[in-house]
C-alpha positions as CSV (number, residue, x, y, z in Angstrom):
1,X,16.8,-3.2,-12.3
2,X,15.0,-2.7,-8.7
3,X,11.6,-4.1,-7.6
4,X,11.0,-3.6,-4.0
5,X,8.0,-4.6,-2.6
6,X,5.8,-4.6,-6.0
7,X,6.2,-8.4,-7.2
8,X,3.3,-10.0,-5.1
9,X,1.1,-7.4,-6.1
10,X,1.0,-9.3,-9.9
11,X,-2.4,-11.4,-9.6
12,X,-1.3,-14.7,-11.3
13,X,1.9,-16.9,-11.8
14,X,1.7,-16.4,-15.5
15,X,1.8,-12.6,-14.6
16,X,5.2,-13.0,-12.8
17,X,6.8,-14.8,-15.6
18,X,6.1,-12.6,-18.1
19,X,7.7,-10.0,-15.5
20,X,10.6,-12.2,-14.9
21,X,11.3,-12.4,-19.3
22,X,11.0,-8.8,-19.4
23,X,13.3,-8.4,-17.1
24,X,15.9,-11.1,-18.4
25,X,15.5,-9.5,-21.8
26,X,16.5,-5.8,-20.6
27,X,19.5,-7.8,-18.6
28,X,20.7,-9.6,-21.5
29,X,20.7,-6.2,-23.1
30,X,21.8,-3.9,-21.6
31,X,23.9,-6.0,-18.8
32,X,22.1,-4.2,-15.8
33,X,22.4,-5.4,-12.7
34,X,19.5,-6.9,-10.9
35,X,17.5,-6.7,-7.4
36,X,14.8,-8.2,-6.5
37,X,13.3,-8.0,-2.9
38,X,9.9,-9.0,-2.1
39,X,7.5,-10.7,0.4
40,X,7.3,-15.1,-0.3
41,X,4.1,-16.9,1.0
42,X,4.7,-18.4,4.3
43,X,4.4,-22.1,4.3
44,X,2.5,-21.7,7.6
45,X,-1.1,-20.7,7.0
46,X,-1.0,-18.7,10.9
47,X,2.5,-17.1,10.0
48,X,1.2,-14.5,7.8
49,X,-1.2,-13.4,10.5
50,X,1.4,-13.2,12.8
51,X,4.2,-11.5,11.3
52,X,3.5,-8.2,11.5
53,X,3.6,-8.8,15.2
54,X,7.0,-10.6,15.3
55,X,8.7,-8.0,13.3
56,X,6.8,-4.5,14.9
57,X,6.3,-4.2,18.4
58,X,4.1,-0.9,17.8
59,X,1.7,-1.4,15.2
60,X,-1.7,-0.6,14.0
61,X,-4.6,-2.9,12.9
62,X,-4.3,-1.5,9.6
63,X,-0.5,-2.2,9.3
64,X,-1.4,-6.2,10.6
65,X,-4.3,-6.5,8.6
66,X,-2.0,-5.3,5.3
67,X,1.4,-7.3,6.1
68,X,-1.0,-10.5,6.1
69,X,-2.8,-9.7,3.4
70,X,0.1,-8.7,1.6
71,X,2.2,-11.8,2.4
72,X,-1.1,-14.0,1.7
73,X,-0.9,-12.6,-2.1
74,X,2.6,-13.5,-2.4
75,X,4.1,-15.7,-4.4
76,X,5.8,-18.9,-2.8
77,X,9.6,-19.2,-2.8
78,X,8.8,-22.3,-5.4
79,X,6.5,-20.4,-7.5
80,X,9.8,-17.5,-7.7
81,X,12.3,-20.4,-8.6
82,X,10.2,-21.9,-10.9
83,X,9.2,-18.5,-13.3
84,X,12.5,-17.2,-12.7
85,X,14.4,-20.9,-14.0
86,X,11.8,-20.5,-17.5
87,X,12.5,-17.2,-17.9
């Protein structure tokens, strides 16, 4: 089981928890093996902002406008731990 990149697209925590079931069901049986990479909601409200600058020295408006945007919908690493621990 992959997910790259997709997770902080779910609007709502309750969204991400079903996800996170689902996939512990289809774990549990069929014993797959499991990766999960995604963007986590900064702690730092300018980070987000800044980030595509501290990881791409040649970048377009577009690209910085998305990356914040995109790790401004993300979920926090507490919000992860905490659907991932009920599921």
């Amino acid at each position: 089981i992959t997910s790259l990149f997709a997770l902080h697209h779910l609007p709502q925590e309750g969204d991400l928890a079903r996800c996170f079931e689902q996939i512990r069901r289809i774990r549990d049986r069929d014993g797959a093996a499991l990766w999960l990479f995604d963007h986590a909601r900064p702690r730092g409200s300018d980070t987000a902002g800044r980030f595509a600058a501290l990881a791409t020295a040649r970048r377009s408006a577009i690209l910085e406008r998305d990356s914040a945007n995109s790790l401004a919908a993300a979920f926090s690493f507490d919000e992860w731990a905490t659907a991932w621990t009920a599921a």
